[in-house]
C-alpha positions as CSV (number, residue, x, y, z in Angstrom):
1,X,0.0,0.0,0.0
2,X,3.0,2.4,1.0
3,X,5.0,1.5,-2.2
4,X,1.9,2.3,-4.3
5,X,1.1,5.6,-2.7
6,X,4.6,6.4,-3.3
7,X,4.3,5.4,-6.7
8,X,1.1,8.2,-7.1
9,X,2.4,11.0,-5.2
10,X,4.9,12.5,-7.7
11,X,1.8,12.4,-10.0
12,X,-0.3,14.3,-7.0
13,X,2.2,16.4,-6.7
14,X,2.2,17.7,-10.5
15,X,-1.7,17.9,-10.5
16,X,-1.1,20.5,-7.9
17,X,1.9,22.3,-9.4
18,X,0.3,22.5,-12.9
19,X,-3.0,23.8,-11.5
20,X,-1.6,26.8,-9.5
21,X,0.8,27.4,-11.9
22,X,-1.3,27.5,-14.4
23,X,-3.3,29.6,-12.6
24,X,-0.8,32.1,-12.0
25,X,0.5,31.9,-15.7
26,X,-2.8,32.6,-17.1
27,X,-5.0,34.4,-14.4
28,X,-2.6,36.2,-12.3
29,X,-4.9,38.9,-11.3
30,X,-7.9,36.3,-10.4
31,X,-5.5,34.2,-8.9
32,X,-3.6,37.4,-7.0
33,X,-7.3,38.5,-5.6
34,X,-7.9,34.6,-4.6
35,X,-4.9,35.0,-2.2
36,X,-5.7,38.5,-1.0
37,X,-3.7,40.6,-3.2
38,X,-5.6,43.7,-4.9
39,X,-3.2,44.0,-8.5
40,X,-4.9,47.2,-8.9
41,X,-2.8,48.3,-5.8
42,X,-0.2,45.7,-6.2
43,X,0.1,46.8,-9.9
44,X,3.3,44.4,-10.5
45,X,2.0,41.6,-8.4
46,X,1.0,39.9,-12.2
47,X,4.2,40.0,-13.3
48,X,5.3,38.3,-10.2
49,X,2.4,35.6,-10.3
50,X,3.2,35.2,-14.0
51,X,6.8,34.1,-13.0
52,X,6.0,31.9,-10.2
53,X,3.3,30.0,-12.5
54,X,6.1,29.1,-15.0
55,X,8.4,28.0,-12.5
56,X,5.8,25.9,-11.3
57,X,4.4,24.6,-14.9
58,X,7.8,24.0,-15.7
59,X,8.4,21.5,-11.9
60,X,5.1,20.1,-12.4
61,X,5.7,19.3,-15.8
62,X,8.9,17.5,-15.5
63,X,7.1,15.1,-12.6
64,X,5.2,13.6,-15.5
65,X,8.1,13.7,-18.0
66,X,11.1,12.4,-16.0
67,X,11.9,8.8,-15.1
68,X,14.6,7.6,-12.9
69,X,17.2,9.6,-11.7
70,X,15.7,12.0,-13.6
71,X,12.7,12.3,-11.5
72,X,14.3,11.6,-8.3
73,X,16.5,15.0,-8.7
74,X,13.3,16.6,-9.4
75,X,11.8,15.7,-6.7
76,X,14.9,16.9,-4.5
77,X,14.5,20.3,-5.9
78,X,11.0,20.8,-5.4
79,X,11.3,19.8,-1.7
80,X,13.2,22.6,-1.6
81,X,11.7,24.8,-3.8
82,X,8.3,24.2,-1.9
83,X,9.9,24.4,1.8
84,X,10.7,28.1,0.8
85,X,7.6,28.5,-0.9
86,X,6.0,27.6,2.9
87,X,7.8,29.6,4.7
88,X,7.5,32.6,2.1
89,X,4.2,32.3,3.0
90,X,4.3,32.1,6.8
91,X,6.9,35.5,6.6
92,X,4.1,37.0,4.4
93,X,1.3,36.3,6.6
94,X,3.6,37.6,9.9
95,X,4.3,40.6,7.9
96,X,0.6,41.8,6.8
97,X,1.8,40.8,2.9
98,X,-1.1,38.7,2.4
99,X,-4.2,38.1,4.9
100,X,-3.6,35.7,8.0
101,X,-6.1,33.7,6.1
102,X,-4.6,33.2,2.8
103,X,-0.9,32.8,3.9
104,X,-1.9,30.3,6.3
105,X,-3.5,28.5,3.5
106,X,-0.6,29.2,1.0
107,X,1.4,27.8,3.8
108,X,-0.2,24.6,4.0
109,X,-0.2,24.1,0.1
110,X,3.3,24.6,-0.3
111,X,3.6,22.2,3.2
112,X,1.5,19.3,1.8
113,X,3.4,19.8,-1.7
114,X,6.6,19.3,0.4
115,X,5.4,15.8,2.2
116,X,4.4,15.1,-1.0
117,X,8.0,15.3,-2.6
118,X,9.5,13.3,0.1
119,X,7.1,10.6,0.3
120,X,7.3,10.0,-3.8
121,X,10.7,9.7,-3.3
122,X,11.6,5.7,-4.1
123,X,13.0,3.9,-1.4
124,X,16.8,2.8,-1.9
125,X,17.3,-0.7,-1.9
């Protein structure tokens, strides 16, 4: 049961890349106001968005491309990647950058995107 969740994760984890990229990519001002930001006040905050949704087509997309080593570096640098995508979040929300609400949320995203890389991670034999 763990091997096959293992086996599903990496693809969990680009279904959840590719959506909030694309999100960001194609809708950043929607998907600015969905987290709290106002882009007419924040007037470069779609630029911004627009860069982190290709970064994150661009990881999600390689989950679903890559085999073998290939995947497992992948999956090294989006645990890291998403570790400082949490606490990005967490510094935003202590800061007043983005409503308790929303960074909390953004937090736990980017948190459950992180378990998510380690546990698709094969096991060494």
């Amino acid at each position: 049961m763990l091997r096959r969740a293992r086996a599903y994760a990496h693809l969990a984890l680009a279904a959840v890349r590719l959506v909030n990229g694309g999100a960001a990519l194609f809708a950043p001002e929607a998907y600015g106001r969905r987290l709290g930001v106002d882009p007419e006040r924040n007037p470069g905050a779609p630029y911004v968005l627009r860069l982190f949704g290709v970064r994150t087509v661009i990881i999600g997309a390689e989950l679903l491309v890559r085999r073998g080593d290939g995947l497992i570096d992948a999956l090294r640098v989006g645990r890291v990647i998403h570790a400082s995508d949490a606490g990005a979040a967490i510094l935003a929300g202590v800061r007043g950058q983005l409503p308790p609400d929303r960074a909390k949320l953004a937090a736990l995203v980017s948190s459950i995107n992180t378990v998510l890389a380690f546990a698709a991670r094969p096991r060494r034999r």
